[in-house]
Structures are given as C-alpha cells and as structure tokens.
N, C-alpha and C positions, 0 to 999 in steps of 0.2 A: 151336573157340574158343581152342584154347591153341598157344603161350602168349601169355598176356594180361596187358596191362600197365592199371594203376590209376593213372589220375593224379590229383593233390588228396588225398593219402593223410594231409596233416595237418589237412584236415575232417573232422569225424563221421561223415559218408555213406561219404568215401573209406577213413579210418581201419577201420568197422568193416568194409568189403567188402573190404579188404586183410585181415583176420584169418578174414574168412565162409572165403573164394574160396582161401586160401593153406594152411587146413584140411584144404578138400579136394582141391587140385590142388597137394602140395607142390611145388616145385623147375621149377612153371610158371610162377608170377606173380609179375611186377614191379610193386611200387609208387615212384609215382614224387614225391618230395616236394619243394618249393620250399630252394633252398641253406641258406634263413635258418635253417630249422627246424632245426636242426642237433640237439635231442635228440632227435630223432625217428630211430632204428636198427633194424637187425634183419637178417635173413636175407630178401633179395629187394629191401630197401628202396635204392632211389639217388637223388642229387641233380640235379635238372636244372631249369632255370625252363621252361616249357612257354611262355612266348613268344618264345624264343629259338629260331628255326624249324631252325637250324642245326645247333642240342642236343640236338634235339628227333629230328632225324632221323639222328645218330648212335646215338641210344640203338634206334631203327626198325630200322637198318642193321646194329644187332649181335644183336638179336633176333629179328628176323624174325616180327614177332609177326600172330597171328591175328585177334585181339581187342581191340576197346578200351574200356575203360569211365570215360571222363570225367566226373569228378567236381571239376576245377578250377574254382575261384568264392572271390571274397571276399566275403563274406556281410557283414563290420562295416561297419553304415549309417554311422554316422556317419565313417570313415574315409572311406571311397569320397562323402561326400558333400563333404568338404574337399579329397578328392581325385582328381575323377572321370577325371584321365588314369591314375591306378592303377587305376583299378576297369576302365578300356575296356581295358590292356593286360593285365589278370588276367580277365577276363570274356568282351570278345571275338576281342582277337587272341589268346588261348589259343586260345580254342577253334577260331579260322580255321584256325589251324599243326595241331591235331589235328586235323581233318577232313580238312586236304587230305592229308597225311601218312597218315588210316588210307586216305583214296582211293588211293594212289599207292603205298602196298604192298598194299594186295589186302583190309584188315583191317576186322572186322565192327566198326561203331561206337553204344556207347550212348551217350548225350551227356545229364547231367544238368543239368535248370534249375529255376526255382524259384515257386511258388505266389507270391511278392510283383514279378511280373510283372503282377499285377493291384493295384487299387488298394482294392477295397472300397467300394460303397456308403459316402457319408458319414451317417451314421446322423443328423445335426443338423439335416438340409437334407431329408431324405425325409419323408414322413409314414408312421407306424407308431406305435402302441400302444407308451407312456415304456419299458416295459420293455426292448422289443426296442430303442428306441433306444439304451439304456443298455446292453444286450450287445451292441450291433454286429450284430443279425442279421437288417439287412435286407436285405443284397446276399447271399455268398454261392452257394455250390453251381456256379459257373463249371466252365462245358465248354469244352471244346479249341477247340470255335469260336467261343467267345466272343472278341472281340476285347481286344488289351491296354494296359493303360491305367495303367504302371506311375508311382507317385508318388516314386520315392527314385531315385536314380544308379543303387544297385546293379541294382534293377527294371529300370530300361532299359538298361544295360548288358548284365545277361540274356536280356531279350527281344531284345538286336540280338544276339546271341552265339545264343540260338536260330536268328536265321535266316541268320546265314553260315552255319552248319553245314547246314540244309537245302540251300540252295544249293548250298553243296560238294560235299554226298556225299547226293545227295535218298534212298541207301537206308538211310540211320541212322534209327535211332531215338533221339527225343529224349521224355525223360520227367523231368516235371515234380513236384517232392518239395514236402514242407512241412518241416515241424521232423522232422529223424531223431532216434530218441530212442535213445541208445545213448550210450557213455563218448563221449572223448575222449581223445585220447593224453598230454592237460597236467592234465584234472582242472579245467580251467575255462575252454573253450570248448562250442560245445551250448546248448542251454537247460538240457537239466539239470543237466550240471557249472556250468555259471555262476551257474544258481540257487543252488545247494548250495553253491558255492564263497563266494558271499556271507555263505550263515547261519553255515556252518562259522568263517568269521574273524570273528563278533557283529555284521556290519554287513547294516543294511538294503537290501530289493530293493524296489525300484517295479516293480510291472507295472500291465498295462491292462487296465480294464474291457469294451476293447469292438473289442480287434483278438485277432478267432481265424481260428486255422489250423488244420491235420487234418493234426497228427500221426501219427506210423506208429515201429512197433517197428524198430528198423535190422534184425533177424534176414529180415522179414519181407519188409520193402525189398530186401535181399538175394537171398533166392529169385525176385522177378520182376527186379532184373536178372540172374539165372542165365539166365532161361526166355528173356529177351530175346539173348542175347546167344547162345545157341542155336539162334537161330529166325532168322529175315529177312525180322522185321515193322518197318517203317518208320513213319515219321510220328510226331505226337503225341500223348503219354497223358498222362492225369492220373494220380499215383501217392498219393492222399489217404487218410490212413483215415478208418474211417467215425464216426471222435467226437470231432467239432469241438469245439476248447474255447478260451475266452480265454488270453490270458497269465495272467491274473490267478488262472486257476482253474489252472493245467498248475505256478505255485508255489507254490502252495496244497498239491497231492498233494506237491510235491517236500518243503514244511517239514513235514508231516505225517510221509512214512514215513520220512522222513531224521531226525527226532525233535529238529527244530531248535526255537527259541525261538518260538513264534506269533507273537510282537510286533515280529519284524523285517520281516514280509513287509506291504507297502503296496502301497494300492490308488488306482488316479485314471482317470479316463475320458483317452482320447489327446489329445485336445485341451488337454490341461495340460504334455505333455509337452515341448513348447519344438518351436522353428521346427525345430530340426536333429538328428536326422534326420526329415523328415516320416513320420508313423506310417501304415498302413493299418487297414482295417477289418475288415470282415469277410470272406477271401479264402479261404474252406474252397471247395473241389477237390468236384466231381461226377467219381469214377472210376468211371462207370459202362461206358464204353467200353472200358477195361481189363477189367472184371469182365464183356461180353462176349463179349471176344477170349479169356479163360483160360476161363471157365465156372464159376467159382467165386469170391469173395471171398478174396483171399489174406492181407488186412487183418486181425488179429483189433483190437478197441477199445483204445486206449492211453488210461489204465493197463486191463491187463486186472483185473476184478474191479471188479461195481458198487462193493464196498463201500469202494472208491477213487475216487471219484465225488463230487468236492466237490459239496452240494446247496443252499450258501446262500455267505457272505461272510465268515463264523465258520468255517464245518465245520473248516478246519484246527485250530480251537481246543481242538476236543473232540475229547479220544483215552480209547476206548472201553480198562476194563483188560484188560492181559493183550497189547494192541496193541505190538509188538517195537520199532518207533520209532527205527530206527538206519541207520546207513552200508550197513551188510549186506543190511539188509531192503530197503530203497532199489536196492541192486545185482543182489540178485533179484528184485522187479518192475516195476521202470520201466526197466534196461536190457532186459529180456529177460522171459518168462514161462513157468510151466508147462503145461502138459498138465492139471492139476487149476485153474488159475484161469480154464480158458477152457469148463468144461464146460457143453454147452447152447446156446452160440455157432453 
C-alpha cells in the first residue's frame, strides 16, 4: 500500500487519516490538499485541485503511488446547494480523475462517501408513536442495498460520485462515513470544532431534534481504512458506529465537556430549519456487513462513556461536581478515547 497518497486532507476524515497513516508510514504519505487551503502545511502535504485530471496525474507520475485513499468531498449543504456545479466538480469529477487515475497506475483505491446519500424517513408523514416522531427514528439503520434517495446536492452529488468510481475501477472499495469525530485542521469545521467554535465566541447553535447520524471516532475510522487498503475487498460498506445520536444531542455532549454556557445551545425539530439546505432524518448506517467481513466491531460508542450520554433535553444543564468542563477534557474524550473509558465494551 505504500506509498499512499490522501486526498481531501482539509476534511476531518482526510485531515486526521493524514496524521493516523503518516505516524506510522513516515516519509510514505502524501496528503493532498485543495490550493485555497493555503494554511493547511506540513511535511508530505502538497497543493493540487483533484479535478484538474492533468495535476492530478502529475502528482501519480511522480509518485508512483500504491495506494489511494480518497477522501475528497464538500460536505457545506448549503453552499453546494446554491452551488451545485461546485459540488458535481468537488464530488464527482474528483472522484472520476481519481479512480481512473488509481486504475491506470496499478493503485489500490478506498473512495469515501457519505450516510446523507440517504434521505431519512420523513418522521411527519409516517405513523409511529409522537416520541419517535420527534427523534427521527423511524427510518434509519440502512444497509448497502438499500436504495438512495439523497435530499440535498451534496447527497446526490455523492451518490453519482459513488458510482463513477464503481464503474471505473469495479475493485475499489467504496465506504460510506457519517460524522468523523476528531479536530480539524482550522478549529471550526466538523461537528465538533463547529459546535465548540460557536460556544467558544458566546454565540448560539441550533441543532435538530430529529436528524441523526452514527458517528464514529476518526482513530477508529482510521484503522478500517488501514485494513481496507491492505486487503482487495471491493464494493460497499457501511462505516457507522453503533450510537446513533441527533444533532441536537452530539451538542449537547460538545457544551457539556467543553464547559460552555448551557444557554447557547438550541433546540428545533428540522422542519423549521428553512427550505435551504433541506435537512434529513434519520440516516444512521447498519454496519453490519463490515462487522462480518472483520469479525469484530471496530466502532467503540461515541462519546465513549455512558456517563456522556445526554438522557433528556436539559442533561447538558447539569454538571455533576468535581465534572472538569473544559477544552482539554473535550480533546480527550470526544476526539479520541482511553482504554479505561471503553471498559466492558
């Protein structure tokens, strides 16, 4: 697999699998980051737009790389939705140039895509018990053959970006993420730096009562694209972990351990949230096809540790004493986790 080149490296996914994979394969791995990004440096890091087929295959042609692990995507709905020929030249012609590109030098391809390829049962319009309509959980738990039925640009931008890449190189593997939970390289992109980055400057966040997803630790994400990109398993997997949560609850842990103001974080069911970008519902990921293919659960629960486990609409309100409630505490267990928070798991 090496050397192996990362592209999308000023995403969360990409950002922290540039730091996993460059850890342990120093002076292998190129990450490759869009021009604009310009603070974005480092040892291995270079500039190149991944739809420019031409730059793309320069960088190919000096490498010689083994490996690909595609992680290009513009994930901001509402930009891609005012702009959807940025979003089809960031989403699918990226990824046509990088498929054909790892076919045509020889190079093993992971290609990542995204859980809001799905649209989520509309919880208004189903019948199901007020609760679950109010949390969104009445669709949910989508497997790989489920069909897709993306509501936003970005959505079907991805899911046509899934299938050029199948087409092109049918032995890639293409694996499907939800919210990576790990920094960012600016401190406010992510769910969790964007969350944080709001409390941090006293300004309020709205999130939703009734669109979740199945978040996963980036460390964790990490190691199954390791295994992937080692191996020359094909096709599609769902990469979900296994504790689906709303937005509403995923800022809830953020104002909690980050020991922000309670009173900034707000709450509204999605249908208030305005025509643009359209919101989804409830699209948590059945990875049970993954789990499998490895034999084990590679997922542990994000946040790890019940007792991070928002259980009502308040919990962030109440903080138990002696509860650390800061930046620090935040950077140890919601980017990352121990060995003692995951005992029993």
């Amino acid at each position: 697999m090496l050397p192996l080149v990362i592209t999308g490296v000023s995403g969360v996914a990409g950002f922290n699998a540039l730091h996993w994979f460059t850890a342990r394969y120093a002076g292998r791995v190129v990450g490759v980051r869009p021009p604009a990004t310009w603070r974005l440096t480092g040892p291995g890091i270079v500039a190149a737009d991944t739809a420019d087929r031409a730059a793309l295959e320069r960088l190919f042609s000096e490498h010689q790389f083994q490996a690909v692990l595609n992680t290009t995507g513009n994930c901001a709905l509402k930009s891609c939705e005012l702009d959807p020929e940025m979003s089809r030249r960031t989403n699918v012609v990226s990824a046509a140039n990088v498929a054909a590109l790892a076919r045509r030098f020889g190079c093993r391809l992971v290609h990542l895509s995204s859980d809001l390829v799905f649209s989520g049962a509309d919880p208004l319009t189903l019948p199901s018990p007020p609760s679950e309509r109010e949390e969104g959980r009445v669709r949910g738990r989508y497997r790989e053959t489920d069909p897709v039925d993306p509501v936003t640009v970005y959505g079907k931008t991805m899911a046509e970006g899934e299938g050029v890449v199948r087409v092109i190189d049918p032995g890639a593997a293409v694996l499907r993420i939800s919210l990576p939970m790990g920094p960012s390289f600016n401190r406010h992109a992510g769910a969790i730096d964007w969350i944080g980055s709001r409390f941090r400057k006293g300004r309020p966040a709205t999130l939703y009562f009734d669109e979740v997803r199945s978040c996963a630790y980036t460390d964790d994400l990490n190691r199954v694209f390791d295994l992937f990109l080692r191996n020359d398993w094909s096709g599609l997997y769902h990469l979900g972990g296994p504790r689906p949560l709303t937005l509403y609850q995923i800022a809830q842990v953020v104002n909690r351990v980050g020991g922000y103001d309670p009173h900034l974080l707000k709450g509204c069911p999605r249908r208030e949230a305005g025509p643009i970008p359209p919101r989804v519902g409830n699209v948590s990921m059945d990875s049970d096809k993954l789990l499998t293919r490895l034999g084990y659960n590679p997922f542990r629960p994000w946040p790890a540790g019940e007792e991070l486990v928002p259980t009502d609409r308040q919990w962030h309100f109440r903080r138990p004493q002696g509860e650390p409630g800061s930046y620090q505490w935040l950077v140890e267990r919601l980017y990352r986790y121990s060995s003692s928070e995951v005992v029993g798991w």
